[in-house]
N, C-alpha and C positions, 0 to 999 in steps of 0.2 A: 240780625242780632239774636233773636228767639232761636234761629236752629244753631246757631254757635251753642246758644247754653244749651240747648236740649243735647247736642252731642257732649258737650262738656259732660251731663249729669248721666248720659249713658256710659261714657267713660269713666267714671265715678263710680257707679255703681257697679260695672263690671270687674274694675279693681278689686273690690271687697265680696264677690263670689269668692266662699267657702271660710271669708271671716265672723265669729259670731257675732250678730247684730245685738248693739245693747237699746235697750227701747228705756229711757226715764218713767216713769211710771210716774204719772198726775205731774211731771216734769222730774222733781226729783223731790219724792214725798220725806224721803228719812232728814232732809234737812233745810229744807225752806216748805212752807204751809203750800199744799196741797193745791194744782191747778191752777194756782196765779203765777202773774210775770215772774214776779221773785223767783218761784221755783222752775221757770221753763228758763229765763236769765244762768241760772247757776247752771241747769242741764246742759248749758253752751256752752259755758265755763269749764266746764269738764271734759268736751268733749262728745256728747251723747250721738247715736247713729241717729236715734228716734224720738222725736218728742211725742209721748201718749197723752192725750187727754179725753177729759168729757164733753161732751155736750149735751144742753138745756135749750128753750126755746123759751123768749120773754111774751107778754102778751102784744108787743109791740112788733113780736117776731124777728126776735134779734136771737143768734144762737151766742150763747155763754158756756163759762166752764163753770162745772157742777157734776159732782160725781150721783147727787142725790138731786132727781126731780122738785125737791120742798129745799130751802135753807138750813143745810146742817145747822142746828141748833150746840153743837158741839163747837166745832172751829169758826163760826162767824157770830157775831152780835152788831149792834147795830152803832155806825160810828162815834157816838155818844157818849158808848160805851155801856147801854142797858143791852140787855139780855135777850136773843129771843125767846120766847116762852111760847110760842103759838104756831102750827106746822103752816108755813106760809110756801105753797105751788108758784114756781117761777112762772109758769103759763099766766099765772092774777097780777103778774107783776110788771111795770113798762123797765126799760132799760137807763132808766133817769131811776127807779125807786130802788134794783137793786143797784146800783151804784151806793145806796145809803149805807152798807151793811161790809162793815172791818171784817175783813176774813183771814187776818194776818196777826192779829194782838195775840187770841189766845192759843193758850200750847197746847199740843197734839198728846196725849198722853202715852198715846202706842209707840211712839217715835223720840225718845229721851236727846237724842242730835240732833234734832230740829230747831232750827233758830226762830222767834218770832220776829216778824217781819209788821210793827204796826203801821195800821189805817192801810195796808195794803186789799183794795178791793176787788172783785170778781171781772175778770178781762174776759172782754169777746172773743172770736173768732179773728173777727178782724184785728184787732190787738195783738193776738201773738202771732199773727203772719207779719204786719208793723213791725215789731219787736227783731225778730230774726233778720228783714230785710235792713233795717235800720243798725241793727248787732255789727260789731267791730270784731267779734271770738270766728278765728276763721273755723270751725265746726260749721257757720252761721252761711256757709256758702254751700251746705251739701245735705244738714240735716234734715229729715223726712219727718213725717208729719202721719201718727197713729190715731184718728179721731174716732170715738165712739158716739156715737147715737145713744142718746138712756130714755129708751121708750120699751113700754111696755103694752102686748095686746089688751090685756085686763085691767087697765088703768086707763083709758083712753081721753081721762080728764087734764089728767098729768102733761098730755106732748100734745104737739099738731099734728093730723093724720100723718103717716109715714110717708105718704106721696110727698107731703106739704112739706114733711122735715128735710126728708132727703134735696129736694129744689131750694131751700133756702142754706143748705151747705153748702151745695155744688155752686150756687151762684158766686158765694164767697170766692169759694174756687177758684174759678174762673177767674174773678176779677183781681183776685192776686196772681194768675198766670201760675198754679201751686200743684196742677192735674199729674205732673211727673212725680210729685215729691208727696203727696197722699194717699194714706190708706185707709178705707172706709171702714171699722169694724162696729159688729151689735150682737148683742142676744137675739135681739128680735131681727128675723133675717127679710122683715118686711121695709126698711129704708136700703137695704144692702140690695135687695131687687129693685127695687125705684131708682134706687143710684146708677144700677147699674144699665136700666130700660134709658137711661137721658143719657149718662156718660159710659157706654160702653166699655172702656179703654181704663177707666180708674180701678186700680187696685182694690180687690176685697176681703179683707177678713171673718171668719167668722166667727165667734166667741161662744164656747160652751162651756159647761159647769154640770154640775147633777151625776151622781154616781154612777146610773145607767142610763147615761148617754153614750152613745155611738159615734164616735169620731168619724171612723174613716166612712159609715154609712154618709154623714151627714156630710163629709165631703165630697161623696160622689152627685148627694142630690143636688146639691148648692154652687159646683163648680170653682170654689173661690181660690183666689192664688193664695191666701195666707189660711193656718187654721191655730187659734191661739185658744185652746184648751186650758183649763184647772191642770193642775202639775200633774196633779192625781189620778186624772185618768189617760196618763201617759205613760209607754212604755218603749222600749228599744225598738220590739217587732211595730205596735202602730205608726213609729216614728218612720221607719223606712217603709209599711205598707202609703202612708200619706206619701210621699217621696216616691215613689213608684207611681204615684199623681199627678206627681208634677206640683205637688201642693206642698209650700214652706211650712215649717211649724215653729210657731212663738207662745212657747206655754208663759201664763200670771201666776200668781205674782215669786219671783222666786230670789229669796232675799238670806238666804245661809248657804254658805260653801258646801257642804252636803249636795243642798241641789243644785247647783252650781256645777258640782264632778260631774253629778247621774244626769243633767242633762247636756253635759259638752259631750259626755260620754256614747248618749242617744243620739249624735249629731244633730242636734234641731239646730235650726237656722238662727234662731235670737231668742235671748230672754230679755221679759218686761221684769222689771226691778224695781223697788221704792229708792235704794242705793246704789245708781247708777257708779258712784266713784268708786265704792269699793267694790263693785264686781268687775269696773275695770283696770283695777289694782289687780285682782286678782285672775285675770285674763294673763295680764303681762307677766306674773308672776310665775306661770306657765311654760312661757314661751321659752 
C-alpha cells in the first residue's frame, strides 16, 4: 500500500511541474489567526499546494506552532481571558501549560479579514498532520507540508540544540509516514544539516533575509532543493542563476498583485502568502 501512495504522490507532483506553487503562509494568515488548526483547516478549504508553518519546542519537548520563540503577547492571552504581560519562552513551558493560552480571541490588526476564531489553542506538529489526514477537502490528499525551525545560534536558551530539534521533527515525520510531502526550511541552516545528516532524502529549504545576503552563494554552499528568499533580494537574472542549480525558488511573504506579476514573471516556482485565496483568484484569473 505505501508504494501505491508514494507513486500516486510522484504522480502528483509531477502533474504540477511548471505550476505555480501557492504555499498558506502560518496556514492562511489574512483570515483565520495565525498557525492554528483554524487556519491550516481553511488553507484546505481553499485549496492550498503548501501548508507553511512554524515551529517551537516545549520543555516537554513537544514541537508546536509559533512563529515567536516567547508567547506572542499580541494574538494569544490566556484562556481566561487575562492578558499576557510577561515574555514567557516555550522551551519553560510543558505541552499541558501551553495549551492554557487562547490564541484565536484577539484580532490581528495587520490583517482587517481575519476572523477570530475563540478559545482556538496553539496545535502541535502532530495535530496538523491529524488534521489533514482526518480532513474530508480533497487538497487533504496531496498537500505538502513547509516546516520552519525558529531557532537561533545567539539565543541558544530560546530552542533545544539543533541536533535535538532537528530529531524531534523527523521523528514526527516519520511517524506520520509525511518524508514525501515535507519540506524542511530555517534561518539557521544548523537543523536543515542535522535534518539532513539523519534523513538524507527530505526536502530543504533555505530561508534568507538581510540586504547583503548572497543567494545564489549561499545556495551553492548549502545545496538545498528549495531557496525561499525576502522578495527583495530577488531578481529575474538570480532567479534563473538559482534554476541553473537545480534549485526551486519560493520568495515570503508576497501578498499584493504587483508582486504577484514580478514574480510569475521571474518564474519562481511558488509564492508563500498570508492570502492564499486571493492569489489563487488571481492565478486563474490569468489563465
Amino acid at each position: 500500500m505505501k508504494h501505491v501512495l508514494c507513486l500516486f504522490l510522484i504522480l502528483v507532483l509531477s502533474s504540477v511541474e511548471g505550476k505555480m506553487i501557492v504555499h498558506g503562509h502560518r496556514g492562511s494568515r489574512a483570515v483565520k489567526p495565525e498557525n492554528t488548526l483554524a487556519a491550516m483547516a481553511e488553507a484546505l478549504r481553499i485549496g492550498v499546494d503548501v501548508l507553511e508553518m512554524d515551529l517551537v519546542v516545549t520543555r516537554d519537548r513537544i514541537p508546536v506552532l509559533s512563529h515567536e520563540k516567547i508567547v506572542n503577547k499580541d494574538i494569544c492571552q490566556y484562556e481566561d481571558g487575562r492578558p499576557v504581560t510577561e515574555n514567557i519562552p516555550f522551551i519553560s513551558l510543558t505541552l499541558k501549560e501551553v495549551k492554557k493560552f487562547d490564541c484565536g480571541t484577539k484580532p490581528n490588526l495587520k490583517f482587517p479579514k481575519q476572523i477570530p476564531v475563540p478559545g482556538e489553542k496553539i496545535p502541535t506538529l502532530e495535530e496538523v498532520f491529524q488534521l489533514v489526514q482526518k480532513s474530508k477537502e480533497t487538497s487533504a490528499k496531496t498537500v505538502e507540508f513547509n516546516i520552519e525551525t525558529k531557532i537561533e545560534e545567539d539565543h541558544p536558551e530560546l530552542s533545544p540544540p539543533p541536533e535535538e530539534f532537528a530529531r524531534l521533527v523527523l521523528d514526527i515525520i516519520s511517524k506520520y509516514d509525511m518524508k514525501e510531502r515535507v519540506i524542511l526550511q530555517s534561518f539557521d541552516f544548523r537543523t536543515l544539516r542535522a535534518a539532513r545528516a539523519k534523513m538524507p532524502e527530505l526536502r530543504i529549504s533555505t530561508l534568507v533575509e538581510g540586504f547583503f545576503s548572497n543567494i545564489v552563494k549561499i545556495a551553492r554552499q548549502e545545496k538545498p532543493q528549495f531557496m525561499s528568499p525576502d522578495f527583495g533580494l530577488l531578481s529575474a537574472k538570480k532567479v534563473s542563476e538559482l534554476h541553473n542549480m537545480g534549485v526551486k525558488v519560493v520568495p515570503w511573504t508576497l501578498n499584493k498583485e504587483s508582486e504577484w506579476r514580478n514574480a510569475i514573471s521571474w518564474k519562481v516556482d511558488g509564492i508563500i502568502t498570508d492570502d492564499p485565496e486571493a492569489l489563487l483568484h488571481y492565478l486563474k484569473s490569468q489563465k
